[in-house]
Backbone as CSV, one residue per row, in Angstrom:
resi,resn,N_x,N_y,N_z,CA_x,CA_y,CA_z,C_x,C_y,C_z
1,UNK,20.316,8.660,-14.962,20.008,7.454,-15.734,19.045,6.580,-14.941
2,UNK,18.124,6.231,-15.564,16.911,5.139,-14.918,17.378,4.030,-14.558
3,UNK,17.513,3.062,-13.189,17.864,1.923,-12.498,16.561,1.186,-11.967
4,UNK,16.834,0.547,-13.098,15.073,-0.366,-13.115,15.608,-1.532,-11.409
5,UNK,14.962,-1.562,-10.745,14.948,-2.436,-9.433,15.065,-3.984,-9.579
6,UNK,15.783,-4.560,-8.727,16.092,-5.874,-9.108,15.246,-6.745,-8.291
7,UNK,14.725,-8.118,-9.261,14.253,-9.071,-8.418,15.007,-10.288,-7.844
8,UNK,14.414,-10.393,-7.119,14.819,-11.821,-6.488,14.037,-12.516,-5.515
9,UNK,14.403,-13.780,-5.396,13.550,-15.024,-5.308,12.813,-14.250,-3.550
10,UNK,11.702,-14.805,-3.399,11.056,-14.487,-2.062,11.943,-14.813,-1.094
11,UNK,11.958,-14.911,0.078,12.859,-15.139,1.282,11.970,-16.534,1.759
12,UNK,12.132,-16.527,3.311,11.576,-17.850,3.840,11.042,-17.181,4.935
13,UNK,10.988,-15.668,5.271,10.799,-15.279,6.522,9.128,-14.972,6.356
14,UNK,8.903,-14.517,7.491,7.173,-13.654,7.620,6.351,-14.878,7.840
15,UNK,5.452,-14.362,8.669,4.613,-15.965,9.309,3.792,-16.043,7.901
16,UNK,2.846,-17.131,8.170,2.344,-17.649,7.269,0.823,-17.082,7.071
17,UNK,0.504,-17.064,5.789,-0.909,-16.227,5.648,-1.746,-17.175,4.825
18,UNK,-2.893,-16.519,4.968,-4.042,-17.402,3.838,-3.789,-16.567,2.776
19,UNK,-2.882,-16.502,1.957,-2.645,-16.107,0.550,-3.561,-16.042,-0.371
20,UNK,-3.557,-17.925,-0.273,-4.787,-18.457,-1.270,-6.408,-17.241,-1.327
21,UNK,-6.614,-17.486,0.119,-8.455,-16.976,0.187,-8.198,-15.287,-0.543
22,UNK,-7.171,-14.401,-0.011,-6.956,-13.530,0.205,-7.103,-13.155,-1.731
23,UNK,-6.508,-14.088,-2.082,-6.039,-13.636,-3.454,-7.475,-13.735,-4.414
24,UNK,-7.730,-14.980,-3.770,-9.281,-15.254,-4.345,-10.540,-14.125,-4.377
25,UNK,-10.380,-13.468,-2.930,-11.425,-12.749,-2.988,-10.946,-11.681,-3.366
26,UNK,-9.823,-10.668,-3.626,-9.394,-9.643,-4.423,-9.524,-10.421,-6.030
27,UNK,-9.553,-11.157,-6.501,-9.738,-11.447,-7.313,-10.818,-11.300,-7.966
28,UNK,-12.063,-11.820,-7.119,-14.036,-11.491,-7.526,-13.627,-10.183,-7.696
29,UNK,-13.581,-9.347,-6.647,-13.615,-8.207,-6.460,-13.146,-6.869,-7.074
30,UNK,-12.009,-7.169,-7.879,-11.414,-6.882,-9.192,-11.897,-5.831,-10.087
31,UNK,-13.075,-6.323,-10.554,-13.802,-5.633,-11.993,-14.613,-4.773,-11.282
32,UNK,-15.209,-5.132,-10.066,-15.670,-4.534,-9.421,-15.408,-2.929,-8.237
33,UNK,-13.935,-3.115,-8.273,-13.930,-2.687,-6.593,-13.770,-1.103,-6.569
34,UNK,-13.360,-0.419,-7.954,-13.472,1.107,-8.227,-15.187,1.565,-7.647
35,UNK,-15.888,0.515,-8.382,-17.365,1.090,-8.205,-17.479,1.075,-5.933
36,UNK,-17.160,-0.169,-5.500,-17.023,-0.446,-4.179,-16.328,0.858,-3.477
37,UNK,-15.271,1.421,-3.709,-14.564,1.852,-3.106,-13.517,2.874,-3.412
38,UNK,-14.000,3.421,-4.368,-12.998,4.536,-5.243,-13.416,6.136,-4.474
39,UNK,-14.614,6.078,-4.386,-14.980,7.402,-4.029,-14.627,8.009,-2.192
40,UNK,-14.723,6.652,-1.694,-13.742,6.533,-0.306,-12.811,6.526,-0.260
41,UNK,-11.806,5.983,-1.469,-10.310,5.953,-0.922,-9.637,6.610,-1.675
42,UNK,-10.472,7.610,-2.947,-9.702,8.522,-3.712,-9.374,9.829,-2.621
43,UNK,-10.445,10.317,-1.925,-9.119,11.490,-1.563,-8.356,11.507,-0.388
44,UNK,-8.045,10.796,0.251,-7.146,10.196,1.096,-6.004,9.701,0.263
45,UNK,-5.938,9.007,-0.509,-4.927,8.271,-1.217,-4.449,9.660,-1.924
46,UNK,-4.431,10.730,-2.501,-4.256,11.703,-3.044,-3.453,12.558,-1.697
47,UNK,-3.912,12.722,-0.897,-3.448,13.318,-0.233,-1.915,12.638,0.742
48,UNK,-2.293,11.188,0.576,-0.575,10.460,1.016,0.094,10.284,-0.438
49,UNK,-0.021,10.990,-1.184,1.131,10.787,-2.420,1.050,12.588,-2.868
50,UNK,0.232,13.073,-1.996,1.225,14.749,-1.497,1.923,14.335,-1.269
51,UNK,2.068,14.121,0.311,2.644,13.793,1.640,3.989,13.078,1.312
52,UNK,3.959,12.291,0.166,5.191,11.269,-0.077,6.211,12.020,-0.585
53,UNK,5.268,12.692,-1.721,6.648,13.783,-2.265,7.368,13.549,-3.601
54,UNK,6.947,12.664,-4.296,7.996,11.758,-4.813,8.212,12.749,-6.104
55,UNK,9.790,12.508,-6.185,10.103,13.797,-7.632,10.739,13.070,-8.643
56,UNK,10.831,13.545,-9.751,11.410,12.851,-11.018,12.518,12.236,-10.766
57,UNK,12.887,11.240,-11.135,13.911,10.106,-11.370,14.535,9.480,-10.043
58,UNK,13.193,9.327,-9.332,13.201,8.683,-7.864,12.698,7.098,-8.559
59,UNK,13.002,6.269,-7.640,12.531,4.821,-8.096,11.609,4.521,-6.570
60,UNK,9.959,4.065,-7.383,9.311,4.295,-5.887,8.434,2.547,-6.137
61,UNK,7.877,2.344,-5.283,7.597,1.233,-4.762,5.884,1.156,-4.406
62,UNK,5.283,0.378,-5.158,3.589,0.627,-4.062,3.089,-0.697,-3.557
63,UNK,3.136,-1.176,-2.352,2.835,-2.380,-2.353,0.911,-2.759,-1.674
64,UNK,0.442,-3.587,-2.519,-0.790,-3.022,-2.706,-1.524,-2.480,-3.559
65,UNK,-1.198,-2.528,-4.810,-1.491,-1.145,-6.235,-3.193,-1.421,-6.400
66,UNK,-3.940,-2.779,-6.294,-5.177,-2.258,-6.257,-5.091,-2.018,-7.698
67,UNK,-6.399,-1.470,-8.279,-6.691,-1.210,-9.868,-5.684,-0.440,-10.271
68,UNK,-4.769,0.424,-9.561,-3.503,1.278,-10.577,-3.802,2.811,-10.392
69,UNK,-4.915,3.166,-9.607,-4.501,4.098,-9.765,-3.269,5.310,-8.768
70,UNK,-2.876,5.171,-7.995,-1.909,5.466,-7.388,-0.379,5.250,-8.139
71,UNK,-0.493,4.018,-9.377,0.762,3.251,-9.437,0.942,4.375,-10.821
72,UNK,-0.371,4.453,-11.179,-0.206,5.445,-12.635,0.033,6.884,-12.471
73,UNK,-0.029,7.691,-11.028,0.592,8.623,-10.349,1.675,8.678,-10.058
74,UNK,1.968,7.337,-9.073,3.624,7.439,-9.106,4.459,7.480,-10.380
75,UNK,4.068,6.913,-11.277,4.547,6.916,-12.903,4.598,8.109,-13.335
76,UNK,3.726,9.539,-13.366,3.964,10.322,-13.783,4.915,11.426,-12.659
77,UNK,4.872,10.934,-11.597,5.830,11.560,-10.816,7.172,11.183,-11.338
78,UNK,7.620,10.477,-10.912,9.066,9.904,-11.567,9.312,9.770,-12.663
79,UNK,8.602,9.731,-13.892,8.970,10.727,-14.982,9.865,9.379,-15.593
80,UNK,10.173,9.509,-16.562,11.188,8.486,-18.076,12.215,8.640,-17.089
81,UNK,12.647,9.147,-16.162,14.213,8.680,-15.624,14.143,7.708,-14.514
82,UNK,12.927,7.827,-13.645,12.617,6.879,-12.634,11.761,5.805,-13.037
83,UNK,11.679,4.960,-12.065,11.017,3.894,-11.967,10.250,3.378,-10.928
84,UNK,9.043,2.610,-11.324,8.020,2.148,-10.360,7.831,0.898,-10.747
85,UNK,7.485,0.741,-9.302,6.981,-0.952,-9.213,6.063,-1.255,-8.273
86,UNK,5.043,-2.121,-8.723,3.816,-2.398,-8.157,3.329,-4.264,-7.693
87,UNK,3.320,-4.182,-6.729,2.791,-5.509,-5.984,1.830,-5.322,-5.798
88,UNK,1.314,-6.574,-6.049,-0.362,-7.232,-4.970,-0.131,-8.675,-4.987
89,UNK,-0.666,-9.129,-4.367,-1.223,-10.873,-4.265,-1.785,-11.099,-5.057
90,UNK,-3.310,-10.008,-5.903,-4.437,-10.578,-6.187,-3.902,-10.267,-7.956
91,UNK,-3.666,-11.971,-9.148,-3.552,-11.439,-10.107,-4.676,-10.605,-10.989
92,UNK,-5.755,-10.905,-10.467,-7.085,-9.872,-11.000,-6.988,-8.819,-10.766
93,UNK,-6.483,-7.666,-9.865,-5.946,-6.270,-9.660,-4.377,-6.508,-10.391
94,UNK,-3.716,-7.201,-10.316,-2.791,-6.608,-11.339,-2.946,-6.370,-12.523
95,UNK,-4.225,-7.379,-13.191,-4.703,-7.203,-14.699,-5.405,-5.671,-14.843
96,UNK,-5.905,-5.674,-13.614,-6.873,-3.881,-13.769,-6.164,-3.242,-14.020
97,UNK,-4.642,-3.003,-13.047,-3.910,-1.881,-13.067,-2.837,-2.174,-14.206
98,UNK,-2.956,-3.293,-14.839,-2.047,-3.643,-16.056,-3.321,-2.632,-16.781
99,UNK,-4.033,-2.565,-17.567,-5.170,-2.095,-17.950,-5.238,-1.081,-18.464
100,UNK,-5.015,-0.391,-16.605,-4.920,1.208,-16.559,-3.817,2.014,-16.897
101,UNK,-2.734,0.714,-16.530,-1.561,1.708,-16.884,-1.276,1.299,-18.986
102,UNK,-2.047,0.281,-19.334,-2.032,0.426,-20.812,-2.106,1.289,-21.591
103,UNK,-3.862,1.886,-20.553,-4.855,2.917,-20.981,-4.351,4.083,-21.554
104,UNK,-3.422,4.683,-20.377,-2.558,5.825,-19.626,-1.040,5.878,-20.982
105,UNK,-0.879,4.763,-21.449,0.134,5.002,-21.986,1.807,4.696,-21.203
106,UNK,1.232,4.250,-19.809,2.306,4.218,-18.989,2.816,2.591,-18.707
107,UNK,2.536,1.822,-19.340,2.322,0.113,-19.247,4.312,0.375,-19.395
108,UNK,5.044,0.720,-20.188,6.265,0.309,-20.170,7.383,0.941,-19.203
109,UNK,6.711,1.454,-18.455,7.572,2.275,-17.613,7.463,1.616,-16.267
110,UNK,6.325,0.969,-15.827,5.979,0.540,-14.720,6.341,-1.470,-14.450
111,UNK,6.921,-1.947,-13.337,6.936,-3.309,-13.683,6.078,-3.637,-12.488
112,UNK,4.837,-4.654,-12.859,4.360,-5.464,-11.921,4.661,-6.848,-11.645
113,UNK,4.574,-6.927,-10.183,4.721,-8.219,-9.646,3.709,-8.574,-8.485
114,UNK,3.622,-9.833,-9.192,2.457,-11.128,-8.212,3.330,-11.612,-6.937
115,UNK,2.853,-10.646,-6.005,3.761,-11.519,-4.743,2.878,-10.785,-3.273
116,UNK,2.787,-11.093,-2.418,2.679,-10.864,-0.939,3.461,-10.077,-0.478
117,UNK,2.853,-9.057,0.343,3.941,-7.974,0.923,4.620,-8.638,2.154
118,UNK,4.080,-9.703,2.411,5.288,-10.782,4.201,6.382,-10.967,3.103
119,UNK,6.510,-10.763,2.231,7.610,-11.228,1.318,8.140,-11.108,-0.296
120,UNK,8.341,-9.277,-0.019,9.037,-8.621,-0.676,9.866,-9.466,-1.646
121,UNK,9.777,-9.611,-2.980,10.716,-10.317,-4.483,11.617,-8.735,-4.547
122,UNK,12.361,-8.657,-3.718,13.265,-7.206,-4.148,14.435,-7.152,-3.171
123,UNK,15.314,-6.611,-3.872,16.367,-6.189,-3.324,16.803,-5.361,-2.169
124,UNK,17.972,-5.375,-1.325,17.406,-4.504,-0.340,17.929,-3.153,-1.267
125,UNK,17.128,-2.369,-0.165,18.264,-0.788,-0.563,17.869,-0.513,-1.786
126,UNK,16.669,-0.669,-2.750,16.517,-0.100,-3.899,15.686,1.212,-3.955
127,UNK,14.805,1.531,-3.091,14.217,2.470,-3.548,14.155,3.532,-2.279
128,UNK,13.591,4.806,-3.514,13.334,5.892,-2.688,12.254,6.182,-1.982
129,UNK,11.209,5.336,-2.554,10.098,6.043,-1.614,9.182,4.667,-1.772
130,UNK,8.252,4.206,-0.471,7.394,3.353,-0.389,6.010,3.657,-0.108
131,UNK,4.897,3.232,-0.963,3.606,3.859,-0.879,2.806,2.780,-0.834
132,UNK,1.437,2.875,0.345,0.619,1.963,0.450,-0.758,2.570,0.827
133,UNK,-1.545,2.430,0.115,-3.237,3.161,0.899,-3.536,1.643,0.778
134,UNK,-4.436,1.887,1.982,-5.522,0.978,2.857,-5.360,-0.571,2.445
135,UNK,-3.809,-0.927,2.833,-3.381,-2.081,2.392,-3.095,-2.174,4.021
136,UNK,-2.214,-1.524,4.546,-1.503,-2.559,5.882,-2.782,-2.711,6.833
137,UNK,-4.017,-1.930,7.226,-4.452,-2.910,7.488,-5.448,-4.329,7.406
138,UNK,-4.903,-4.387,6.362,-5.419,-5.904,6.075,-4.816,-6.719,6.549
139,UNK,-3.708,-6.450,7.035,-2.688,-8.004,7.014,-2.978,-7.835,9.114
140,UNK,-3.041,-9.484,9.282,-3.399,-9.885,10.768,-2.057,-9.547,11.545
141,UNK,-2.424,-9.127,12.587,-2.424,-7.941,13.689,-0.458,-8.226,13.410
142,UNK,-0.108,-9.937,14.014,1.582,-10.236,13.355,1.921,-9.910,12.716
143,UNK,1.877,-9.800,11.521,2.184,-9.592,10.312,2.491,-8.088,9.715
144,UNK,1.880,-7.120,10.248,1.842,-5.999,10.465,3.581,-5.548,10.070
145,UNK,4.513,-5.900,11.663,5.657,-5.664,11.643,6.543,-6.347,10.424
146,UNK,6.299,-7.251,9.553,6.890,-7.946,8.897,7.082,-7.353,7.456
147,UNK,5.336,-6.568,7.015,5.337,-5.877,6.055,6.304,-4.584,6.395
148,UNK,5.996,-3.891,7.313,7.127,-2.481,7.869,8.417,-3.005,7.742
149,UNK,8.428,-4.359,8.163,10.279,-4.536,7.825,10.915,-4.664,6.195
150,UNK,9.850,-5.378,5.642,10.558,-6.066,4.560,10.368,-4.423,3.561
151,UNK,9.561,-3.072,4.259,9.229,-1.611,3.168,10.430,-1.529,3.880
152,UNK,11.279,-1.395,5.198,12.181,-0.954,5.530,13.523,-1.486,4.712
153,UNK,13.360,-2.526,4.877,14.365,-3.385,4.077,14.718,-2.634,2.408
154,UNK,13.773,-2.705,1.504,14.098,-2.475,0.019,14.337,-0.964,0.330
155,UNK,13.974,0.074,1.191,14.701,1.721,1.129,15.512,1.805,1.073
156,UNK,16.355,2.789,0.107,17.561,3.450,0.669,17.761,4.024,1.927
157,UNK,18.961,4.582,2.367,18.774,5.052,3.752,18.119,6.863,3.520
158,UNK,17.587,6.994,4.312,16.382,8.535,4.242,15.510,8.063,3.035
159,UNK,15.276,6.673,2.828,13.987,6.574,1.738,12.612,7.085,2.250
160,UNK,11.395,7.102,2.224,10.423,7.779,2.675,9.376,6.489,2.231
161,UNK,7.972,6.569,3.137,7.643,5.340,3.146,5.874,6.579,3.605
162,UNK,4.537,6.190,3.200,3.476,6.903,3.321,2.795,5.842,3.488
163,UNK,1.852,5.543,4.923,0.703,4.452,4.800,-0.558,5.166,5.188
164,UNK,-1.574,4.999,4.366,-3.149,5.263,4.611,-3.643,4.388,4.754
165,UNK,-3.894,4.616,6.221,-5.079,3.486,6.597,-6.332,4.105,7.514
166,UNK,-7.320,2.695,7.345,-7.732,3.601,8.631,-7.415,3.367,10.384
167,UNK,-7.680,4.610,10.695,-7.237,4.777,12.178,-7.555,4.460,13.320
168,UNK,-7.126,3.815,13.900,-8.009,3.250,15.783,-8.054,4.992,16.371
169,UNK,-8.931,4.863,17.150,-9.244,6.091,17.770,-9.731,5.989,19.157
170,UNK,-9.597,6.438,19.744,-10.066,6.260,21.772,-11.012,6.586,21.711
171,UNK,-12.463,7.931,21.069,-13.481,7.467,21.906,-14.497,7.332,20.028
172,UNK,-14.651,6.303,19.834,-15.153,5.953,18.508,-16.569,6.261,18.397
173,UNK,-16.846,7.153,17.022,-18.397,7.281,17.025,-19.366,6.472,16.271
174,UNK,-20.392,6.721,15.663,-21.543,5.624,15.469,-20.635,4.599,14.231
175,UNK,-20.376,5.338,13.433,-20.092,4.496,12.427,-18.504,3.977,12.210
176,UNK,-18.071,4.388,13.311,-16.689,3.882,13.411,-17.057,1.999,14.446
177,UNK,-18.247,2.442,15.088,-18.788,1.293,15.961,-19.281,0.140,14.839
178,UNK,-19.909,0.470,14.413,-20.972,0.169,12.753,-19.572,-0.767,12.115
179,UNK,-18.673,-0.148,11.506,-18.002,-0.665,10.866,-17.060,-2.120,11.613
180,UNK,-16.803,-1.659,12.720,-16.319,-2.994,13.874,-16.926,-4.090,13.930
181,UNK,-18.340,-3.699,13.766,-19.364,-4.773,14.650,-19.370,-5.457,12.874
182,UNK,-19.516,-4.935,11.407,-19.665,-5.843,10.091,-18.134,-6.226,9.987
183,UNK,-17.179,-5.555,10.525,-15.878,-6.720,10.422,-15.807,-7.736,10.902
184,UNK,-16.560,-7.815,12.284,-16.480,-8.776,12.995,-17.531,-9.758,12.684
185,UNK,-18.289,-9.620,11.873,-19.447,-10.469,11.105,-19.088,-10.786,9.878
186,UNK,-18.329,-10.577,8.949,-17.997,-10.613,7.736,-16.450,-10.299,7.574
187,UNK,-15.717,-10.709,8.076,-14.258,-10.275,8.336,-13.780,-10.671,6.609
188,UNK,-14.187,-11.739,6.067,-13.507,-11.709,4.192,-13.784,-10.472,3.468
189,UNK,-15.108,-9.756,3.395,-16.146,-9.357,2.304,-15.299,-7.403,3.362
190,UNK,-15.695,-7.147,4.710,-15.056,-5.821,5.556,-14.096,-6.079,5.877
191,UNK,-13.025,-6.400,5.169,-11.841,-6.883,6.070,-10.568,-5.697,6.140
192,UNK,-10.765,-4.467,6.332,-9.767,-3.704,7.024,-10.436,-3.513,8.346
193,UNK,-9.346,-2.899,9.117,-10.219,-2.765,10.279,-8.796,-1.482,11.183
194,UNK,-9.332,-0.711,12.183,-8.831,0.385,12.011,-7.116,-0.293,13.131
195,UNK,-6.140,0.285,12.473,-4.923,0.442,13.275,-3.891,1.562,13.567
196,UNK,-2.920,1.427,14.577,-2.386,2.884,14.933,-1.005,2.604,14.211
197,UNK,-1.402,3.354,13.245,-0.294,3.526,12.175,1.603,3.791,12.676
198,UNK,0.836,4.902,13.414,2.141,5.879,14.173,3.062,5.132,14.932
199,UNK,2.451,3.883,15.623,2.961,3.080,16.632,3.848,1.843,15.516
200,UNK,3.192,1.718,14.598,3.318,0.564,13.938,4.708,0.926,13.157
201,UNK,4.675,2.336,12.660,5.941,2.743,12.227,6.931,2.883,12.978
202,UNK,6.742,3.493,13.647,8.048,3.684,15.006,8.299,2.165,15.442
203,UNK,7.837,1.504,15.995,8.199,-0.061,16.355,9.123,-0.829,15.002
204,UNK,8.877,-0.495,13.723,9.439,-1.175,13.023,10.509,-0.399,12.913
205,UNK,10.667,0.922,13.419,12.059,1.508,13.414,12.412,2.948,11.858
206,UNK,10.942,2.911,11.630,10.784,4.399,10.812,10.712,5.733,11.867
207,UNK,11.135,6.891,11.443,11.277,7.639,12.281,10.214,8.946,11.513
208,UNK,9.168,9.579,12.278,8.212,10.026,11.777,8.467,11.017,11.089
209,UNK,7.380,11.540,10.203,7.599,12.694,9.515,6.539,13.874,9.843
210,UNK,5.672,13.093,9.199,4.248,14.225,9.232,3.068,12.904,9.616
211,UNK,1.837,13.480,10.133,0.795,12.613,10.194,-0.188,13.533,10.144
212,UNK,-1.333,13.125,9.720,-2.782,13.948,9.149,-3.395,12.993,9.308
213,UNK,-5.531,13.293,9.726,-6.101,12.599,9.911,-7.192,13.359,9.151
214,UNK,-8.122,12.345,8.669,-8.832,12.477,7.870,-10.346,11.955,8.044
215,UNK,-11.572,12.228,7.415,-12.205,11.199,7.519,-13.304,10.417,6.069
216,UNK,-13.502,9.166,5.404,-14.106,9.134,4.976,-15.339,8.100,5.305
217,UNK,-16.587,8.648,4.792,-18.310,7.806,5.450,-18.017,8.008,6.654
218,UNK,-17.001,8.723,7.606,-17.741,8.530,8.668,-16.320,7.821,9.669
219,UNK,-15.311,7.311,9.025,-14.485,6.368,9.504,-13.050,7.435,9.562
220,UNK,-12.351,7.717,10.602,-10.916,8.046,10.553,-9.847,7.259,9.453
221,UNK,-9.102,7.843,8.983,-7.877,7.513,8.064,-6.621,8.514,8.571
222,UNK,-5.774,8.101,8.799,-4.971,8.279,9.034,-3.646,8.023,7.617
223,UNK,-2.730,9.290,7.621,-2.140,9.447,6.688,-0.814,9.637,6.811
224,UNK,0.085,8.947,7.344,1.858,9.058,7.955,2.725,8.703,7.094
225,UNK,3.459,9.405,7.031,4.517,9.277,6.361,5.846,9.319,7.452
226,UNK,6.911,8.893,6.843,8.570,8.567,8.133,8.846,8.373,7.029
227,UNK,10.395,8.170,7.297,11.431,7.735,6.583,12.489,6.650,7.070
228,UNK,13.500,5.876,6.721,14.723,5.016,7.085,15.724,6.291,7.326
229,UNK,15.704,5.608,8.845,17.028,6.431,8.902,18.613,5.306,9.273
């Protein structure tokens, strides 16, 4: 039987973020950002929702959904018995991926919510599986552990949790340099920037599974999946 996930009010924890700017500029960016960035982060993102696994009448989680398309995958994974749910900050990507999942036919199966990942609107212990492409690293360098806690928090125990991002690397080549030097000039407009996933999971107390590395334009991505144990 399908166990739609429960909300509840935000907490008080997780340092404090520029929400506002953050939301604003996913917002411009919106109508736009498939054309920006689809052809980079489609097959990576495909390949961590292998990696995740997720099977019919699992209840899975994406925080980050972006235009939908990942959220309209997890939807057909979990199937009329499971359930999905999709966060972002920015309400202009939730309207896309409201949109897409209209498009798709999948709008009633899926529930979105307007909230910040420092602060999960969910219950603990609800779901089976947590999915994020090239969301964690956006959030400043603190904050990092806060999002890993609060995905740790809503898992069941052995829930499974997949982040694509891109990857810090020890000896970096031209365009891994390239991309540093326009973050650091434009940090709103380039604002991921590469982190060590592996470390970031284990510190918050996920215990690893698989990891794969990838590359797109030129830039490492990194693809890990762990679980709650």
């Amino acid at each position: 039987m399908r166990t739609d996930p429960e909300l509840t009010e935000p907490g008080a924890k997780g340092p404090a973020r520029p929400r506002k700017r953050t939301e604003k500029t996913y917002d411009r960016l919106s109508r736009w950002y498939d054309l920006l960035a689809e052809a980079s982060e489609k097959g990576p993102r495909l390949l961590g929702l292998e990696k995740l696994a997720v099977r019919p009448g699992e209840v899975a989680l994406e925080l980050g959904i972006g235009t939908g398309h990942a959220l309209v995958a997890l939807t057909r994974l979990v199937g009329p018995a499971g359930a999905v749910v999709g966060i972002d900050v920015s309400g202009g990507m939730l309207e896309a991926a409201r949109a897409r999942a209209t498009k798709t036919g999948l709008l009633d199966r899926v529930r979105l919510v307007h909230a910040d990942a420092t602060r999960v609107p969910l219950r603990d212990g609800q779901f089976d599986a947590v999915f994020m492409s090239f969301v964690l690293e956006l959030f400043d360098t603190p904050a990092i552990p806060v999002v890993l806690g609060e995905c740790r928090r809503v898992l069941r125990e052995n829930g499974r949790i997949c982040v694509v991002s891109l990857s810090r690397v020890e000896r970096p080549g031209l365009m891994y340099r390239a991309y540093g030097w326009a973050h650091r000039l434009a940090p709103t407009w380039v604002d991921c920037r590469p982190i060590d996933v592996q470390a970031s999971l284990l510190l918050a107390g996920f215990d690893l599974v698989d990891a794969a590395n990838v590359f797109t334009w030129g830039l490492p991505v990194a693809i890990v999946t762990a679980k709650k144990s």
